[in-house]
C-alpha positions in Angstrom: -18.5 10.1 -19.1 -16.4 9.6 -16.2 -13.6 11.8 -14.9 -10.0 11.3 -16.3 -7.2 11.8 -14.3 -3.6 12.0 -14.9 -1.4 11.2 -12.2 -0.3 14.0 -11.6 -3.8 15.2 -10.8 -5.0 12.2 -8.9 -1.8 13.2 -6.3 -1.8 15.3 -3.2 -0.2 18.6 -4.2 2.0 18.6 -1.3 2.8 14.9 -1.7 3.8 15.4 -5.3 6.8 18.1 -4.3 8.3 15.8 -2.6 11.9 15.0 -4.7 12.4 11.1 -4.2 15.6 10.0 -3.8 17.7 8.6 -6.7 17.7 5.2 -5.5 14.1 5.1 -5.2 13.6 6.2 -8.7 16.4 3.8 -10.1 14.5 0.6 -8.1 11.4 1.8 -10.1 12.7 2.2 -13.4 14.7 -1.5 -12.7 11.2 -3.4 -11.4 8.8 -1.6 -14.2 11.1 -3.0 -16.9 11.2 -6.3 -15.3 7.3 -6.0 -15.7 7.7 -5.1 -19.4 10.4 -7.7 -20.4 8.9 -10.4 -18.3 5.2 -9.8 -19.2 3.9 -12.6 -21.6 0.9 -12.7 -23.8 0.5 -16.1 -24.3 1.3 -16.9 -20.1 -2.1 -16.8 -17.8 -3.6 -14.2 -15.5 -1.9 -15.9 -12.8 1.1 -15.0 -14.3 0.7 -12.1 -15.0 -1.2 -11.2 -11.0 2.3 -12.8 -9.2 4.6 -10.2 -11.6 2.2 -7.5 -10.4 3.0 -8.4 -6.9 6.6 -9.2 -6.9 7.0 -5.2 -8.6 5.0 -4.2 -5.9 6.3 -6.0 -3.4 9.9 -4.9 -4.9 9.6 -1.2 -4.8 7.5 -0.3 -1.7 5.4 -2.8 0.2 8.0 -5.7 0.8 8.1 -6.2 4.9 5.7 -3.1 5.4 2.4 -4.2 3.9 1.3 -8.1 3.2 0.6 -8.5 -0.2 -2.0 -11.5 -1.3 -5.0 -13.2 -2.6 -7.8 -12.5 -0.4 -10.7 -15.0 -1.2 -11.5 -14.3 -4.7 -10.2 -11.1 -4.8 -6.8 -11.2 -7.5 -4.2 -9.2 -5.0 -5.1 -7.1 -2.0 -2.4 -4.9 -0.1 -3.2 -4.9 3.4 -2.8 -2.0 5.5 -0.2 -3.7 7.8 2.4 -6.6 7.4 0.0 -9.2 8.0 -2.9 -10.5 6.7 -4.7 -9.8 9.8 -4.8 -6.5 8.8 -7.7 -5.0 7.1 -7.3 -4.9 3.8 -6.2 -1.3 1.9 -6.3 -2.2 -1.7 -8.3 -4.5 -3.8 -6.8 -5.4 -7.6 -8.7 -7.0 -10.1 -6.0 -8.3 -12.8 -6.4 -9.7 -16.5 -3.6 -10.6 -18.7 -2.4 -8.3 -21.2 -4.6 -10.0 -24.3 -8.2 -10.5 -22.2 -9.1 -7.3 -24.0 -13.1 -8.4 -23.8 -13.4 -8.1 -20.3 -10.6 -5.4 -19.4 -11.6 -1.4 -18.5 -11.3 0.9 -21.0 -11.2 4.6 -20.8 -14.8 5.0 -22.9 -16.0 2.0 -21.5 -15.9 1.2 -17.5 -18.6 -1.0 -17.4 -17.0 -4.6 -18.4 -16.3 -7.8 -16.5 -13.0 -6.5 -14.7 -15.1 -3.4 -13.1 -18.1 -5.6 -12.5 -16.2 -8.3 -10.3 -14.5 -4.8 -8.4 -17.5 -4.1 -7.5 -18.7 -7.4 -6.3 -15.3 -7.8 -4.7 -15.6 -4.3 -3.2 -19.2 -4.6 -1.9 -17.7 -7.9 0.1 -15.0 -6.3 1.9 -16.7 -3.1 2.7 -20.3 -4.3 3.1 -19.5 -7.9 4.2 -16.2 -7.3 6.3 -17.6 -3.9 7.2 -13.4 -2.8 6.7 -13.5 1.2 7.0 -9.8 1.3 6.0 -10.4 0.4 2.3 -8.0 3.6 0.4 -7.6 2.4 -3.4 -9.4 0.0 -6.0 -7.6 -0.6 -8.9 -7.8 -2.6 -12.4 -5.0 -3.7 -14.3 -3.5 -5.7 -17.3 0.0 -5.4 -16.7 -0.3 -2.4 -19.1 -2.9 -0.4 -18.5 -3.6 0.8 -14.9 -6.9 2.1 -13.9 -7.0 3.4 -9.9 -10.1 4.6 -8.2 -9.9 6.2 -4.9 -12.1 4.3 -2.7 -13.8 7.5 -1.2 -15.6 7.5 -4.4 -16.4 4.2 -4.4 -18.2 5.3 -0.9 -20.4 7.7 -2.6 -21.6 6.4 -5.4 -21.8 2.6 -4.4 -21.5 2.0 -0.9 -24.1 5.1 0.0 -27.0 3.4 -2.2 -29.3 2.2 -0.2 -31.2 0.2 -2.4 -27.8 -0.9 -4.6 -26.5 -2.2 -1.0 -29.7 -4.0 -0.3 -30.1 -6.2 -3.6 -25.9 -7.1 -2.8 -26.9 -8.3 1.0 -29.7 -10.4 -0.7 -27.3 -12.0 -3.7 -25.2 -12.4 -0.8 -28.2 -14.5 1.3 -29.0 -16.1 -2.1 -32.5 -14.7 -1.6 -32.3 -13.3 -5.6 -33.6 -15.6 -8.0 -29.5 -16.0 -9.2 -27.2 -17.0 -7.2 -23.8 -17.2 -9.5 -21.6 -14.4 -9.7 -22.3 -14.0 -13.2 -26.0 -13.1 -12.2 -24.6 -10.5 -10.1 -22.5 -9.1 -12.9 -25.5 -9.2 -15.4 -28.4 -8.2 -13.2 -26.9 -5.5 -10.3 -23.0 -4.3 -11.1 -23.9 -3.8 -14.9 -26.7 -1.9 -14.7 -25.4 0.3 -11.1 -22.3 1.0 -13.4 -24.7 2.7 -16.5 -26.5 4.4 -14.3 -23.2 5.5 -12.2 -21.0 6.0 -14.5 -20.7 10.3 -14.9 -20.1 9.8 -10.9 -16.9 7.8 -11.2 -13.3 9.6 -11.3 -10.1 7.5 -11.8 -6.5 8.2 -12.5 -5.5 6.1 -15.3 -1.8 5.5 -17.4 -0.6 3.1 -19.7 3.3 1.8 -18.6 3.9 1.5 -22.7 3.7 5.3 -22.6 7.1 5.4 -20.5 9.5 3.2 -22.5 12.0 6.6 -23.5 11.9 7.3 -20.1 12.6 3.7 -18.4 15.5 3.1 -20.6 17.4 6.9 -20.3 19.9 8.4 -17.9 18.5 11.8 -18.6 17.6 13.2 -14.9 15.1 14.9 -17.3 13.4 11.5 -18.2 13.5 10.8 -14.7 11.5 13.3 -13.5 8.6 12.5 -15.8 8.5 9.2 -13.6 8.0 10.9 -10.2 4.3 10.9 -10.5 3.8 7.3 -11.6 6.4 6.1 -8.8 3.9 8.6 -6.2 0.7 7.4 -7.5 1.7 3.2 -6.7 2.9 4.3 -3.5 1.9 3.2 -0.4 1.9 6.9 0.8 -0.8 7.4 -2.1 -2.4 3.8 -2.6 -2.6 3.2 1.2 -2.8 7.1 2.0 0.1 6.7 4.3 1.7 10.1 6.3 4.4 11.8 4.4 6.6 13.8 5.4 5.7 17.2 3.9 9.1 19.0 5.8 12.7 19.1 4.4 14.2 18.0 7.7 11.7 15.2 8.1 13.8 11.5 8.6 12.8 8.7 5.6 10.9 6.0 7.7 13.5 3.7 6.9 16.7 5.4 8.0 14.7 6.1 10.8 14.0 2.6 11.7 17.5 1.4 10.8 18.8 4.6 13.2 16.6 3.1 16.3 18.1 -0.6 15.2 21.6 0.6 15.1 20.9 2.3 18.8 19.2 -1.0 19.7 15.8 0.3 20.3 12.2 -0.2 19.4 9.1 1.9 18.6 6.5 0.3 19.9 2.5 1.7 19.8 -0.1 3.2 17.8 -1.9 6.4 18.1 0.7 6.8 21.0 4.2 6.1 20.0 6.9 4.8 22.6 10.4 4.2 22.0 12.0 1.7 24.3 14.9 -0.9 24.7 14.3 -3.6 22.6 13.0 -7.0 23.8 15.6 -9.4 25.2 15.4 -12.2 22.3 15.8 -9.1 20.0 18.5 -7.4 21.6 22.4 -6.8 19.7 25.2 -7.1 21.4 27.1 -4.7 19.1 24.2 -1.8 19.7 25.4 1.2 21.3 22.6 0.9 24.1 23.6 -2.8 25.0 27.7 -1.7 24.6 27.0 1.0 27.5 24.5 -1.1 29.2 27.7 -3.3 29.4 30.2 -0.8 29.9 28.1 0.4 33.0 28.0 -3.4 34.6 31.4 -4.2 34.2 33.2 -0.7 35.5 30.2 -0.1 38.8 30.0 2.9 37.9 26.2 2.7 38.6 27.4 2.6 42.0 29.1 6.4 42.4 26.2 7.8 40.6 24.0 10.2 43.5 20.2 9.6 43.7 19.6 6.7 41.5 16.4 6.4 42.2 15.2 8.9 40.0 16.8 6.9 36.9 14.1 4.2 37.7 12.4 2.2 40.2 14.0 -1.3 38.9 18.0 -2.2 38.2 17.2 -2.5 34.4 14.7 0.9 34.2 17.8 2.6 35.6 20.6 0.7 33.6 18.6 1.5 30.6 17.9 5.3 31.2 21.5 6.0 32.4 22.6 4.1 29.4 20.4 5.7 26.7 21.7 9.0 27.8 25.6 8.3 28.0 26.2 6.3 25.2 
């Protein structure tokens, strides 16, 4: 039998004392009863995969993380805004009545866990992406989320399971369809595999009281389902574990309203924003402004160490006298 988890337990301890803020919670409650009201039984999987996104999309990843199909893959969440990006999530989505080939707790190995396999073995094996986080199952309902770690060590570090995928792959197997792969490798890796798997799983039905309250009480037994479809849980993202830490996006809109830009990776710079980017009403292009229409660049002693160009030193004089 594979491991349980609540989400609670699936979270990062630190991560999961975090207090979100009100609004957050509110936007979550407001898209997850979308999901309920909206969700049809008699509507497709299609269906079904695009209100999975837009609620996504809606509460965390809109403008940070591009949200798609990805081949045959139902929905992926990149790890950036583009699909250029490798890709951080995989979800394999069936409507809410496709109860034949949906996960159940006492029963992983179905259709829906099969083709994440397949699907995972592609972008991991066959893309080779190391930035894989989360693989998840869902049927608007029911949501089944398996850390992709996990996925590494039971799946990806079989030498012999990765070997008959790379030879489906070369159609090299005497089956070639995906079904054969289902029926013949994922099915039988999953029986044998199956004590080694760990997932944290919840059913949205089992938060109705709590959707539809006031109660800051009810609220609170929401934190840990809003943490767990996070992108600072789903995509493993940096949190900010300290009190006095600034929220990403005030911190962002803070640089905007300054009229600069963070640009970089592993080394982050913060400079003036590009010209066809640049406000007029920012505070850094109002004193930039301010400092060519007075002169007062002029009367300022040893310039030169504000820059070795006019707009290096406009720009540093500016930044610090606004």
């Amino acid at each position: 039998m594979a491991d349980l988890l609540k989400p609670r337990q699936a979270l990062n301890k630190a991560f999961l004392k975090l207090k979100p803020l009100r609004a957050e919670i509110e936007r979550f409650k407001g898209e997850l009863t979308k999901v309920l009201e909206r969700s049809n039984e008699t509507e497709s999987e299609e269906f079904h995969k695009n209100l999975i996104s837009d609620f996504l999309k809606h509460c965390w990843y809109g403008g940070r993380h591009f949200i798609n199909t990805k081949g045959r893959k139902d929905l992926v969440i990149h790890n950036g805004k583009d699909s250029k990006s490798p890709v951080g999530v995989i979800l394999e989505v069936k409507k809410p009545t496709n109860r034949a080939e949906m996960v159940r707790t006492d029963a992983l190995n179905c259709k829906a866990m099969q083709e994440l396999l397949l699907y995972y073995f592609r972008e991991r094996v066959g893309a080779k992406n190391l930035e894989l986080r989360h693989l998840v199952v869902t049927n608007i309902y029911e949501w089944f989320v398996f850390d992709a770690q996990v996925f590494e060590r039971v799946f990806a570090r079989d030498k012999k399971l990765v070997k008959q995928f790379e030879e489906f792959e070369a159609g090299r197997l005497s089956g070639t369809t995906t079904d054969f792969f289902y029926r013949e490798i994922a099915s039988p890796a999953l029986d044998a595999k199956i004590e080694e798997l760990e997932f944290a799983h919840f059913d949205i039905r089992d938060y109705k009281k709590p959707l539809l309250s006031d109660s800051a009480a009810d609220d609170r037994k929401l934190v840990a389902l809003y943490k767990l479809l996070s992108p600072e849980h789903l995509l493993k993202k940096p949190f900010a574990n300290d009190s006095n830490s600034l929220n990403e996006e005030f911190y962002l809109e803070f640089l905007h309203i300054i009229g600069l830009q963070q640009t970089g990776k592993s080394k982050k710079l913060i400079q003036r924003n590009e010209p066809d980017k640049r406000d007029e009403g920012s505070l850094l292009e109002n004193a930039i402004e301010q400092l060519e229409l007075t002169g007062r660049m002029r009367k300022l002693p040893d310039l030169g160490r504000y820059g070795s160009s006019r707009s290096e030193r406009l720009f540093n004089v500016s930044l610090w006298n606004w």
